[in-house]
C-alpha positions as CSV (number, residue, x, y, z in Angstrom):
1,X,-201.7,57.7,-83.1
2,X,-200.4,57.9,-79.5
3,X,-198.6,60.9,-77.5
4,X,-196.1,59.6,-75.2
5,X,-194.6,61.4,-72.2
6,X,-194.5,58.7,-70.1
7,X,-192.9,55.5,-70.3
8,X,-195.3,53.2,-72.0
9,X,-194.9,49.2,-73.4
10,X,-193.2,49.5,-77.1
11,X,-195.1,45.9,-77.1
12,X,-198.6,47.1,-76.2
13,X,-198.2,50.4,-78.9
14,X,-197.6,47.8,-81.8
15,X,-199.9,45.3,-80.7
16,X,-202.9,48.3,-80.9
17,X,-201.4,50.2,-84.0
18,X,-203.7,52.2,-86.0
19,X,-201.9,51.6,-89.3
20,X,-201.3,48.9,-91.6
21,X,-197.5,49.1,-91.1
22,X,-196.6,45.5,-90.6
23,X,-192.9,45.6,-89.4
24,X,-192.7,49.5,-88.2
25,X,-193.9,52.3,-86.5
26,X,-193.0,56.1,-87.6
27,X,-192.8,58.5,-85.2
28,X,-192.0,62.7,-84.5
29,X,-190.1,63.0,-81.7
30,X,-189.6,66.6,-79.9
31,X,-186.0,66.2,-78.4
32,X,-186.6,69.3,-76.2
33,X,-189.8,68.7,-74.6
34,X,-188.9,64.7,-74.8
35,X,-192.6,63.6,-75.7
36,X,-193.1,61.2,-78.5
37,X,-196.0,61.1,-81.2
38,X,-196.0,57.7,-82.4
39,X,-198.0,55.2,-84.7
40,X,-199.3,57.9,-87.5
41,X,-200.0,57.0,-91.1
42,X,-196.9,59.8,-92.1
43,X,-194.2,61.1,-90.2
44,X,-195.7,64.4,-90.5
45,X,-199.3,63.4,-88.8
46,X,-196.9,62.8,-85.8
47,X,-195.2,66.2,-86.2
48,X,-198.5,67.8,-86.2
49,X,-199.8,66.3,-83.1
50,X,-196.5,67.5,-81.3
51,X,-197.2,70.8,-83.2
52,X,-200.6,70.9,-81.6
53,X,-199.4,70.3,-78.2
54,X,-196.5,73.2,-78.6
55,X,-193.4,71.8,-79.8
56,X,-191.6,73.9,-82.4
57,X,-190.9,73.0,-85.5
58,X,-186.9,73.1,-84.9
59,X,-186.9,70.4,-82.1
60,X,-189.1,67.2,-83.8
61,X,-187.2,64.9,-85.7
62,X,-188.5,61.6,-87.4
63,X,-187.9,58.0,-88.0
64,X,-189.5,54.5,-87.5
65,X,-188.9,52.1,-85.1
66,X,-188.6,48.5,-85.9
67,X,-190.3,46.4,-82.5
68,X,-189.2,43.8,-83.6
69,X,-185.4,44.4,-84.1
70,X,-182.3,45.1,-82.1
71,X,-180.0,48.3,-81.7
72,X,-179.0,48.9,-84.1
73,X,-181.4,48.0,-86.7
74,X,-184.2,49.3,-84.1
75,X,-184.1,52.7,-84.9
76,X,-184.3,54.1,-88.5
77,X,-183.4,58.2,-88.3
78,X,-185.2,58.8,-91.7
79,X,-188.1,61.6,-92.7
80,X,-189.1,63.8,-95.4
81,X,-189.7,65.7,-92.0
82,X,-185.9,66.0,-91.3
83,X,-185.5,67.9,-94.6
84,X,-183.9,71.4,-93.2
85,X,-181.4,73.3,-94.8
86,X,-181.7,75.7,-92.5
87,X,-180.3,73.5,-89.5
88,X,-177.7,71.8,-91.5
89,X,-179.2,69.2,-92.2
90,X,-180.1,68.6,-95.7
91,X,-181.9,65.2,-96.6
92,X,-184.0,63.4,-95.4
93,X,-181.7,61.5,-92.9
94,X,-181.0,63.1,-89.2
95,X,-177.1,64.1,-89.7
96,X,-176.4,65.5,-86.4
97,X,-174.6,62.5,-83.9
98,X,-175.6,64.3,-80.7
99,X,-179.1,64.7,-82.2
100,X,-179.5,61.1,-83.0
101,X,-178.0,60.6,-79.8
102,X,-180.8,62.3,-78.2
103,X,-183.5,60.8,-79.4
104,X,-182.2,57.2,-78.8
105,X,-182.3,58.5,-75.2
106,X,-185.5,59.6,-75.2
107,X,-186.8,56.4,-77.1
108,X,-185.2,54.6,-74.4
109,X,-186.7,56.6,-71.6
110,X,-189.8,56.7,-73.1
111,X,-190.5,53.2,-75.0
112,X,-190.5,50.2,-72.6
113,X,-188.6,47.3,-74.4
């Protein structure tokens, strides 16, 4: 699992990923601090390691990314992780336009294409 704040080669992070996903990568995504936990084995090991270096819970979001698609079958906004009533937003899919907005930003600040 890797903790992006920088911009760093979507190419190089699938080429060295740590699980057996052949087609994806799931990441947590903290849309306030804009830093990126990517490659875990579950969306929540990424939302852990974000916990771990002080997000809060109300700013990470999940999904996959798909390397070796296009916009806008790239970016999958789904996660048992995005499960919260108490945000309006309750399934497992980010509902929110101008939070799915935000994290494609950050994906594309962050992930070098």
């Amino acid at each position: 699992m890797q903790f992006i704040t920088e911009p760093t080669p979507l190419k190089k992070l699938f080429e060295n990923r740590q699980t057996g996903y052949m087609e994806l990568l799931k990441f947590a995504i903290d849309i306030e601090n804009r830093w990126i936990a990517i490659d875990g084995e579950m969306h929540a090991d990424c939302e852990t390691l974000l916990l771990e270096k002080g997000s809060k819970q109300e700013n990470i979001w999940g999904g996959n990314i798909y390397p070796g698609n296009t916009e806008p079958d790239l970016l999958e906004f789904s996660s048992f992780i995005n499960i919260r009533p108490s945000q309006d937003n309750p399934g497992m899919d980010v509902m929110n336009p101008e939070i799915r907005d935000e994290i494609r930003k950050i994906v594309q600040q962050l992930l070098i294409f």
